[in-house]
C-alpha positions as CSV (number, residue, x, y, z in Angstrom):
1,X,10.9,-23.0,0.2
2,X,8.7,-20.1,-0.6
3,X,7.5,-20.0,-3.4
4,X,6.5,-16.1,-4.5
5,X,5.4,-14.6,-7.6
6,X,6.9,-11.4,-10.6
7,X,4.0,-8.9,-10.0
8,X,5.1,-5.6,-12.0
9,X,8.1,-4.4,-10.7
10,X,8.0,-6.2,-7.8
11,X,7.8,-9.7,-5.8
12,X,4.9,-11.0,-4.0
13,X,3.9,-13.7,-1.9
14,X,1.5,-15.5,-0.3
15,X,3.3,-18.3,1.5
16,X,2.4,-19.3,5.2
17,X,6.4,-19.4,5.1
18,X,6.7,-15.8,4.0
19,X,4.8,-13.9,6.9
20,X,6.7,-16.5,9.2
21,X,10.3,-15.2,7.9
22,X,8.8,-11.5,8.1
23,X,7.8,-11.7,11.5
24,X,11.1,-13.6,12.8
25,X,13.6,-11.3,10.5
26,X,11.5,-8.5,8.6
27,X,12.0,-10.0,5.2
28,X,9.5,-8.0,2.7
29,X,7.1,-5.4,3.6
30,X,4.2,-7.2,5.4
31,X,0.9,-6.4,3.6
32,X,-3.0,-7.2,3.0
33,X,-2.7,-11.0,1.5
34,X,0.6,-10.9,1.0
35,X,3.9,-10.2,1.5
36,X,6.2,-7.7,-0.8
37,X,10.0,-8.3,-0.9
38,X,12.4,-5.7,-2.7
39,X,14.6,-6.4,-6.0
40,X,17.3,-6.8,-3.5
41,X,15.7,-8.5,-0.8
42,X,15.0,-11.6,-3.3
43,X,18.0,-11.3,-5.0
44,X,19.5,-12.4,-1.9
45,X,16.8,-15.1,-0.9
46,X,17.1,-16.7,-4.1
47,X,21.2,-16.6,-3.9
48,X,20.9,-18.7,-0.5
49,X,17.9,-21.0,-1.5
50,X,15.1,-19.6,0.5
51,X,12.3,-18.3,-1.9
52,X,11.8,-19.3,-5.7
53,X,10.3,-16.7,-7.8
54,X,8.1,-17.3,-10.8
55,X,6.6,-15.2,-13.5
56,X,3.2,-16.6,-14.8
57,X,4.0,-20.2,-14.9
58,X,7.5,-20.3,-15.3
59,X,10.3,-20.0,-12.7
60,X,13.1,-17.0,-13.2
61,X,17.0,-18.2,-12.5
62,X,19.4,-15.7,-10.3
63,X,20.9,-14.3,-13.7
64,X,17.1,-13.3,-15.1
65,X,16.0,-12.0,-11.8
66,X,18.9,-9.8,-11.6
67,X,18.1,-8.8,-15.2
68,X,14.6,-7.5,-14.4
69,X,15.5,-6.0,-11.5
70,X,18.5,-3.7,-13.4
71,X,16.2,-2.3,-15.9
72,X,14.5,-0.1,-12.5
73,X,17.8,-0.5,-10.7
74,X,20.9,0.2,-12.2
75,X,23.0,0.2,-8.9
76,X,21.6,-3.4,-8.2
77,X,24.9,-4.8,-7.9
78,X,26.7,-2.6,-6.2
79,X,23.5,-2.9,-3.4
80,X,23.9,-6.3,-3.5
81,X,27.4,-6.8,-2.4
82,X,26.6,-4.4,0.3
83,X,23.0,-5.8,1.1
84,X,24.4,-9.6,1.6
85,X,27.4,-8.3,3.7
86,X,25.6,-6.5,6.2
87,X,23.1,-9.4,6.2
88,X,25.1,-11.7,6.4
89,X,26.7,-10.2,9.6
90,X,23.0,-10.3,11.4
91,X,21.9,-6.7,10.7
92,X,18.3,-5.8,9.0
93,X,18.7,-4.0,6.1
94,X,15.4,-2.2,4.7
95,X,14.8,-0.1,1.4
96,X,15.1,4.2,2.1
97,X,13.7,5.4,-0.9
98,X,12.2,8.2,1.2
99,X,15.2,9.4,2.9
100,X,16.7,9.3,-1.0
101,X,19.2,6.8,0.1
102,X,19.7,2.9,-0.1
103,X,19.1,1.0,2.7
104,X,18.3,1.9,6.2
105,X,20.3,-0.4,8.5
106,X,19.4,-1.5,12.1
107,X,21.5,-2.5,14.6
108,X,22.0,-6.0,15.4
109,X,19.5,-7.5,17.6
110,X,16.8,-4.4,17.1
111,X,13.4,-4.8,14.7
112,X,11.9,-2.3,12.3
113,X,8.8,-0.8,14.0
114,X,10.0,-1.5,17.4
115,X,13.0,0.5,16.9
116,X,14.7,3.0,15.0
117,X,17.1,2.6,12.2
118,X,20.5,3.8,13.4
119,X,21.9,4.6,9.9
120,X,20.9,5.6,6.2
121,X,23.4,4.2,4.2
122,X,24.5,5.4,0.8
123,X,26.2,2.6,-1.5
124,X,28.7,3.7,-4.1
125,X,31.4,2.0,-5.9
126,X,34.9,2.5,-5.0
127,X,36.0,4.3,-8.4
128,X,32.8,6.6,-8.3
129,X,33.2,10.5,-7.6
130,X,30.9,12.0,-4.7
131,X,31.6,15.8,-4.8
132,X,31.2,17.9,-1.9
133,X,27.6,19.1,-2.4
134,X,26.2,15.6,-2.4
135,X,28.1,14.4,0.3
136,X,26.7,17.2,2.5
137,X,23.5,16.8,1.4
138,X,23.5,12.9,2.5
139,X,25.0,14.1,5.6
140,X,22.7,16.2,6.2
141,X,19.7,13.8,5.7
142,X,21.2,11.5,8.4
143,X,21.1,14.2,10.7
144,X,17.6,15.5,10.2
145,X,16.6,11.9,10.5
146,X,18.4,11.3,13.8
147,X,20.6,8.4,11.6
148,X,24.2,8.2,11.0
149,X,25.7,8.3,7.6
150,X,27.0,4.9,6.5
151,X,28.7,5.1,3.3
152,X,29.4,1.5,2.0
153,X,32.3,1.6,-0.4
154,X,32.2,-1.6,-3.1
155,X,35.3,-2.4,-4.6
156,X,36.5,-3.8,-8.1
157,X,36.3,-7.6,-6.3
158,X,32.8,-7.4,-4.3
159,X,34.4,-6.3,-0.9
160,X,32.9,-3.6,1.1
161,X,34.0,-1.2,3.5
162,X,32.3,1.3,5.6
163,X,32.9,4.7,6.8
164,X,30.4,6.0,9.3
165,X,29.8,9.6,9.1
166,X,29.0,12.3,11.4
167,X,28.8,15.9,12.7
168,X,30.9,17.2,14.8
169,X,30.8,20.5,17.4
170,X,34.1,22.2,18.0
């Protein structure tokens, strides 16, 4: 069990057990000391039993995790459901807060920093309204970045589909 530690906004650990699951599945953001998972990232961890967070003394339950984490992440949920699915079904799943998207997702089998990601993926939920504009712009970014568009669609029960997005020469 790691054990890892409320630090600001965000999650920190120093566990021997911590580097070991970043270098055999790129969990967290490997740093000096320590290693930095994401609100999602330990969201997850906690949900399967693999890290235990604390804050000062005193260890934080699923339900009061996710409540920190919603007050600087209101779409937590929705990147949740998609997060554990694509997790779930072996891909790594990073943080693209620099491509102004969710996640970047790479492929099954492939590492961050010895590969690329091969989409940016967008999560919404299924009675949200994208127009046009923004849907182009998103689009656009996965291009310029060499990614495809993955738009993860979260319905009303927690199921997700995807719709892979491209552009196409005629």
């Amino acid at each position: 069990m790691i054990n890892a530690h409320f630090v600001g906004d965000s999650v920190r650990s120093t566990s021997p057990q911590a580097f070991t699951m970043y270098e055999k599945s790129r969990w967290g953001e490997k740093k000096t000391g320590w290693v930095e998972f994401s609100g999602v990232e330990t969201l997850y961890l906690v949900g399967k039993g693999k890290i235990e967070v604390f804050s000062d003394k005193r260890k934080l339950g699923f339900d009061e995790l996710l409540k920190r984490v919603r007050k600087v992440d209101k779409k937590i949920e929705t990147k949740l459901a998609v997060f554990r699915n694509l997790r779930d079904k072996g891909y790594i799943v990073k943080t693209a807060l620099k491509f102004g998207a969710e996640f970047r997702v790479y492929d099954r089998g492939v590492r961050p920093g010895e590969d690329h990601a091969q989409w940016v993926a967008y999560c919404v939920k299924e009675n949200e309204q994208m127009g046009w504009h923004d849907f182009a712009a998103k689009n656009r970014v996965a291009h310029s970045t060499k990614k495809k568009l993955l738009l993860c669609v979260v319905d009303e029960e927690g199921g997700v589909s995807y719709y892979e997005v491209g552009w196409r020469k005629i």
